[in-house]
Every structure is written in C-alpha cells, then in structure tokens.
C-alpha positions as CSV (number, residue, x, y, z in Angstrom):
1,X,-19.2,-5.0,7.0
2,X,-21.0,-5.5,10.3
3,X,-21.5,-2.6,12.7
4,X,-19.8,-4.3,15.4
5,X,-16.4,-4.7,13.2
6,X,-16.6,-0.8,12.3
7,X,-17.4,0.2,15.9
8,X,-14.2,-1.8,16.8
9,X,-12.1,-0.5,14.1
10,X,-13.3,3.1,15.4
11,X,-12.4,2.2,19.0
12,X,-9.0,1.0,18.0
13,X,-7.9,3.8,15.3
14,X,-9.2,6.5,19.1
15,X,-7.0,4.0,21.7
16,X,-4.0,3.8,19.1
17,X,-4.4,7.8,18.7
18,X,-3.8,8.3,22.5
19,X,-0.3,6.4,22.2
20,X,1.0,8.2,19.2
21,X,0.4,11.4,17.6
22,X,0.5,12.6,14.0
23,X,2.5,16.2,13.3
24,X,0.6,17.9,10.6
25,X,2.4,20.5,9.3
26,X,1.5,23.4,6.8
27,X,1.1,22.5,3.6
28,X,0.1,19.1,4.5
29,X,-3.1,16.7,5.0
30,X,-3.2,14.2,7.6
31,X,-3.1,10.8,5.1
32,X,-2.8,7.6,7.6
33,X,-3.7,7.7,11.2
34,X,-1.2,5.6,13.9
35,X,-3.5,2.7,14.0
36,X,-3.5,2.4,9.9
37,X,0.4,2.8,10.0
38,X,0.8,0.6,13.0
39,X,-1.4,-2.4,11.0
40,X,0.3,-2.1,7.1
41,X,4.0,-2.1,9.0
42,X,3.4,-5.6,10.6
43,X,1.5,-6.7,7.7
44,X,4.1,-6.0,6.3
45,X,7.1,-7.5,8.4
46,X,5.3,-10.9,8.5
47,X,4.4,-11.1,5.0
48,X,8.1,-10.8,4.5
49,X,9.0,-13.1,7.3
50,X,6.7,-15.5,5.9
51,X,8.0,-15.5,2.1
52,X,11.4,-15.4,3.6
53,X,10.9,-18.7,5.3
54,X,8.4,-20.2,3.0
55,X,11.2,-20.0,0.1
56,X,14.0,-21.2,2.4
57,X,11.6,-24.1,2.5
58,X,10.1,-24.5,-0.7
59,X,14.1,-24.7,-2.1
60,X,16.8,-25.6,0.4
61,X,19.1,-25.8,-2.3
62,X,18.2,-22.9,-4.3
63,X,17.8,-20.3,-1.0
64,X,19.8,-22.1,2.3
65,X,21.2,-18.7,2.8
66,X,17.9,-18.0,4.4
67,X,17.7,-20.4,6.4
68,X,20.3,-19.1,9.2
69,X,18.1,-15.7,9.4
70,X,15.8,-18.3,11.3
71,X,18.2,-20.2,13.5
72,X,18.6,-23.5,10.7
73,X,16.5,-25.3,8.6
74,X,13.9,-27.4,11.3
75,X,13.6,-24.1,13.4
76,X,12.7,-22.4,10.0
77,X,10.1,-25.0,9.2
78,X,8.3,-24.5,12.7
79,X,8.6,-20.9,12.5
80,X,7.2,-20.5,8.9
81,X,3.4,-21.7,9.9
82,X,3.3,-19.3,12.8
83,X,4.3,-16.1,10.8
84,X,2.1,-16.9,7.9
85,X,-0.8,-17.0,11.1
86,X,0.4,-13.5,12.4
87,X,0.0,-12.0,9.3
88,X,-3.5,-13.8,8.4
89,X,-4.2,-12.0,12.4
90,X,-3.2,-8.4,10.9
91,X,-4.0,-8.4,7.4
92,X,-7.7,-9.4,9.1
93,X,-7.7,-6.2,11.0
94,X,-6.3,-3.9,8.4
95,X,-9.2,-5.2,6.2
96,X,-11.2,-4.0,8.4
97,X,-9.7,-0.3,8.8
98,X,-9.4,-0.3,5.1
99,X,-12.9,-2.3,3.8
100,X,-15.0,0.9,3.2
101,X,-12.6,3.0,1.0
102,X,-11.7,-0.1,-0.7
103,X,-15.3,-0.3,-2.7
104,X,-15.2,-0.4,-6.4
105,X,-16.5,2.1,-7.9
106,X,-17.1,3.7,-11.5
107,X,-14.1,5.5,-11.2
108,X,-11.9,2.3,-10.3
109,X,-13.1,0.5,-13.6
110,X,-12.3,3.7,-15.5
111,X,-8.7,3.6,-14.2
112,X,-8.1,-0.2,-14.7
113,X,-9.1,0.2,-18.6
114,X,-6.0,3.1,-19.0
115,X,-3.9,0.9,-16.5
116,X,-1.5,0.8,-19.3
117,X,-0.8,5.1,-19.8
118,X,-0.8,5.2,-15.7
119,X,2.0,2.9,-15.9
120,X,3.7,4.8,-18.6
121,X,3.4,8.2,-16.4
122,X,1.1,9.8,-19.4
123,X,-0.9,12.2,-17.1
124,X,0.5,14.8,-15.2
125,X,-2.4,14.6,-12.4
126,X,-4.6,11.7,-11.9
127,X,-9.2,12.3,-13.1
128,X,-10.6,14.2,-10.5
129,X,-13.1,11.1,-9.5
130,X,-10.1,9.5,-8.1
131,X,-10.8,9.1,-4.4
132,X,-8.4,8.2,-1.4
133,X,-7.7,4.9,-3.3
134,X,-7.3,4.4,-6.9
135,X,-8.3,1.0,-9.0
136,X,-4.8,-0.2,-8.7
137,X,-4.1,0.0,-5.0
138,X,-7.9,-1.6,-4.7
139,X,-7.3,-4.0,-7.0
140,X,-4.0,-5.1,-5.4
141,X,-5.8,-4.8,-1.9
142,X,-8.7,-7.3,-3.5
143,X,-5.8,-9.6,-4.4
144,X,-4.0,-9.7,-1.3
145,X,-7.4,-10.2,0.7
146,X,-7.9,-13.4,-1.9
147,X,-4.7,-14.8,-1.7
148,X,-4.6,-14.3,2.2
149,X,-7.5,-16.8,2.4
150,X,-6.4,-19.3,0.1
151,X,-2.7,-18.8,2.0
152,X,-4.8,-19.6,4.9
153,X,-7.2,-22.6,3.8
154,X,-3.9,-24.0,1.8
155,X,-1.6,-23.8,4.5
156,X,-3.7,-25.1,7.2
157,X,-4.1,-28.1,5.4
158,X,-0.4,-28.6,5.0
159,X,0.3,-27.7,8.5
160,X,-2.3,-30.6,9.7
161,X,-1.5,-33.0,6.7
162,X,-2.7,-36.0,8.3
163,X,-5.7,-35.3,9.1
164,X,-6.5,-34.8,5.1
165,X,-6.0,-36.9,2.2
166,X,-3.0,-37.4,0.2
167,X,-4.3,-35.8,-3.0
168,X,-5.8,-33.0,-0.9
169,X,-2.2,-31.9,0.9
170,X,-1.0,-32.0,-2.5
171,X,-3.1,-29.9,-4.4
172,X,-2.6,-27.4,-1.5
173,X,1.2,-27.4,-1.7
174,X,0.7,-26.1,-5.5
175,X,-2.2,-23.6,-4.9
176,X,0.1,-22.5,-1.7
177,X,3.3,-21.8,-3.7
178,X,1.4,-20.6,-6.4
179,X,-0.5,-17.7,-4.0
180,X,3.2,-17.0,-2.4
181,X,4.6,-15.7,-6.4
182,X,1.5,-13.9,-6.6
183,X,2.0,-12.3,-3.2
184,X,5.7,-12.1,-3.9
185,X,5.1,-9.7,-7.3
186,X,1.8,-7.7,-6.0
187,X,4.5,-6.8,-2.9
188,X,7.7,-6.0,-5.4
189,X,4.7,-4.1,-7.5
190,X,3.8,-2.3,-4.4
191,X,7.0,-1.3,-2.9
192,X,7.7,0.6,-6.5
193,X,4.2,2.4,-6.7
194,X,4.9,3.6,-3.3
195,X,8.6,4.9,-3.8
196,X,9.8,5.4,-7.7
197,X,6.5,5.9,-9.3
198,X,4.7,8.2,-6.8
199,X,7.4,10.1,-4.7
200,X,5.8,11.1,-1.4
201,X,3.6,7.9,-1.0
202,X,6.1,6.1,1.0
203,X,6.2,9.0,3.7
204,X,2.9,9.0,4.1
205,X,3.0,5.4,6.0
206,X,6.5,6.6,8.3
207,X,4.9,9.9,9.2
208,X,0.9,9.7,8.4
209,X,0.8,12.7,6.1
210,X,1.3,14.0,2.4
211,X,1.4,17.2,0.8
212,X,-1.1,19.2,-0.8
213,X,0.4,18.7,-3.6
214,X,0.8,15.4,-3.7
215,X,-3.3,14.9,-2.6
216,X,-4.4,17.0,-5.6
217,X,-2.0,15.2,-7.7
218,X,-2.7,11.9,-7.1
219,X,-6.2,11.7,-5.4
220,X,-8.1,14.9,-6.5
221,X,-11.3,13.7,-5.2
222,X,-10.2,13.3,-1.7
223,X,-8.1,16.3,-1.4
224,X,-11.7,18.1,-2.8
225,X,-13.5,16.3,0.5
226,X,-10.9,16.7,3.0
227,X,-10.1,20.4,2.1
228,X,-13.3,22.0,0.1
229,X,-11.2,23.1,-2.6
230,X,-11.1,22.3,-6.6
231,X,-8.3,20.4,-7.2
232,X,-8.3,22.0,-10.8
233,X,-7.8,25.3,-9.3
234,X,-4.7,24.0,-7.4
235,X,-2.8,22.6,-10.6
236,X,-3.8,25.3,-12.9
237,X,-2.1,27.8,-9.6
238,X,1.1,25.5,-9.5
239,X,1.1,25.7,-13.5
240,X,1.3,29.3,-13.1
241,X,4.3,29.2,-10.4
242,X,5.9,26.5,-12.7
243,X,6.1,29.2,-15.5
244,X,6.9,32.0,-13.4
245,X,10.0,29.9,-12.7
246,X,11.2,29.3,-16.0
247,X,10.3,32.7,-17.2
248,X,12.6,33.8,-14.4
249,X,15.6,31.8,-15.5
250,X,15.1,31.9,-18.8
251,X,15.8,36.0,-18.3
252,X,19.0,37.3,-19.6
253,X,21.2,38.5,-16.2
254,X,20.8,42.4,-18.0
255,X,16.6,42.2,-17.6
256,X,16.9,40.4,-14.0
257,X,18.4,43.6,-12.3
258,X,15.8,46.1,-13.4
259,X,13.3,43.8,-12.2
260,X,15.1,43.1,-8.9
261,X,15.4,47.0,-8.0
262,X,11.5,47.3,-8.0
C-alpha cells in the first residue's frame, strides 16, 4: 500500500472523528473508529442493494417481488449497474482502512487448518497469536476484495455490451452471477459470525467498542497490544469468578447465612 493511500486513510479516519464520537465505557476497548463504521455500513447497504436488484434481474420470474422495492422492472435494471459502482467506490476505501491488519500471517494459516473445531465452538478462547483479525474474517475479506474486481471487470462489460464481443458479454454474465452466490454466502456466512457465533461482534460496528472480555476472548493478541496485559491471566481470573459463582449456588440455603453474616 502506497504512502499516499495510508496518509489519506489517516486524514479521513481524523476528519470522520471530528463528526462523530466513540463512548468508551469501563470495561471496554475502543474496537472500530466512526470512519471504519461509517465505510462497512454502506458497504454493506449497496452490496445488498446490488444482490437485491441483480436477482430481481437475473430471475423475473423466480424473484418479481423485488422488483417493486426499485420502482418496476426497467427502473431496476438502470439502477442495478449504479449500486454495484457505489459499492466497488466503498469497498475501495474500506480496503484501504482495513489493508494492513488484513496481512496473512503464521497465525492465519494456523487457524484455517482447525477451521473445522472453530466452527464447532471447541475452544473456549481463541490462541493467543490471534490478532485484531483472525484467518476467517481475512480470508473472507481476501474473497470479497477478489470477487469485488471480477464484479467490476464482469459487470462493466455487460453494462457496455456492445462495445465487446458476443462470446466475451457472455462469459461475463456466468463469471458475474457466479461472483454474486459467492458474495451472497460469504455475506449470510458473515452476518452469523458477527451475531450467533460471536455475541458482542455485532455491537462493535453500531457503537465502535467491545468488552474486555470479549477482546481477550476472541483476539488475545490484540487485547495484549492495546492494553499491556496477558490475556491468559484474564481467563484464568474470570475462571476463578465463574467457580466462585457456582460454588455460591451450589451452597445449601443453611451454609449461605453464616457466610452472609461475616
């Protein structure tokens, strides 16, 4: 990444700062800035504007209940080219904002070979070399960036069909509706990472922070930079509250009272 694009990702993340402020309360770590919030939100809203329109296309039998969303099925078909081009605009900036901590490392080829027991929910805190990202989310950020510029090269060439070949527009029609499934189950894939699977992670993109907890939990190694503390130390301390807890219900009501008149 060229110095100019970070000194211009720097400048922007300081002028969206002025318009919006994060609240970080106790207890918490400040996770995404307003301008990293600002960009994944309409990311996001024109990657769903664009499926949404691109399926009411690609089937008008199959999904013309989408079609009215846009104002019918010619106003659809303008409006699908231009959303798929505000989206290319963002997702360009927010590969920017997010290029650096996207880097593979050693640590992100560790966690795609026990992809399989992170699914499954075997580990009750994620290896301490995980950093602000893990593999997944990079790998899924690697796949979005790759399907957002064959989206691009495909959907230009439909868009200007006849200043290309025949065989040319067509191949781009199946490598375009081929990229929008992709899309289409990296995003369902996504939403449930960032809800059911890992409570907490949602938030974190309405309001810009996370708990401790949740740092420790699910990104040890950045919760050790941002904070200077063992991540280790701060499971092994909630272990010990955990227990506390149970020991205290598990009490027969007789051996609470003595306890509670100390």
């Amino acid at each position: 990444m060229s110095s100019s694009a970070e000194q211009f990702d720097r400048s922007a993340r300081g002028e969206f700062a002025r318009l919006g402020k994060t609240r970080v309360h106790r207890g918490e770590l400040l996770r995404h800035p307003v301008y990293t919030r600002f960009l994944h939100w309409s990311v996001a809203i024109f990657l769903i504007l664009s499926l949404l329109s691109g399926f009411a296309i690609y089937s008008p039998w199959l999904f013309r209940w989408l079609t009215p969303l846009f104002g019918g099925g010619p106003r659809t078909r303008a409006l699908h080219p231009w959303f798929g081009l505000v989206f290319e605009v963002f997702f360009l900036f927010q590969f920017i904002n997010w290029f650096a901590p996207m880097a593979w490392t050693r640590a992100d080829s560790k966690f795609i070979r026990r992809l399989k027991e992170y699914a499954a929910n075997k580990y009750e805190v994620e290896p301490e070399d995980t950093g602000f990202f893990n593999g997944g989310q990079k790998l899924y950020f690697w796949i979005i960036a790759l399907s957002g510029l064959l989206f691009l090269i495909t959907g230009l060439l439909i868009w200007f069909d006849h200043a290309f070949g025949r065989w040319i527009v067509a191949v781009s029609y199946v490598l375009h509706d081929i990229t929008a499934l992709v899309m289409l189950g990296g995003f369902i894939i996504h939403i449930y990472e960032g809800t059911a699977h890992q409570p907490g992670t949602f938030r974190s993109m309405i309001d810009g922070t996370v708990t401790a907890k949740w740092a420790w939990t699910h990104h040890p190694a950045w919760y050790r930079a941002v904070t200077g503390r063992d991540p280790s130390e701060a499971y092994e301390r909630e272990k010990g509250r955990q227990s506390e807890r149970r020991r205290a219900i598990e009490l027969p009501e007789s051996e609470q009272k003595p306890r509670e008149q100390l």
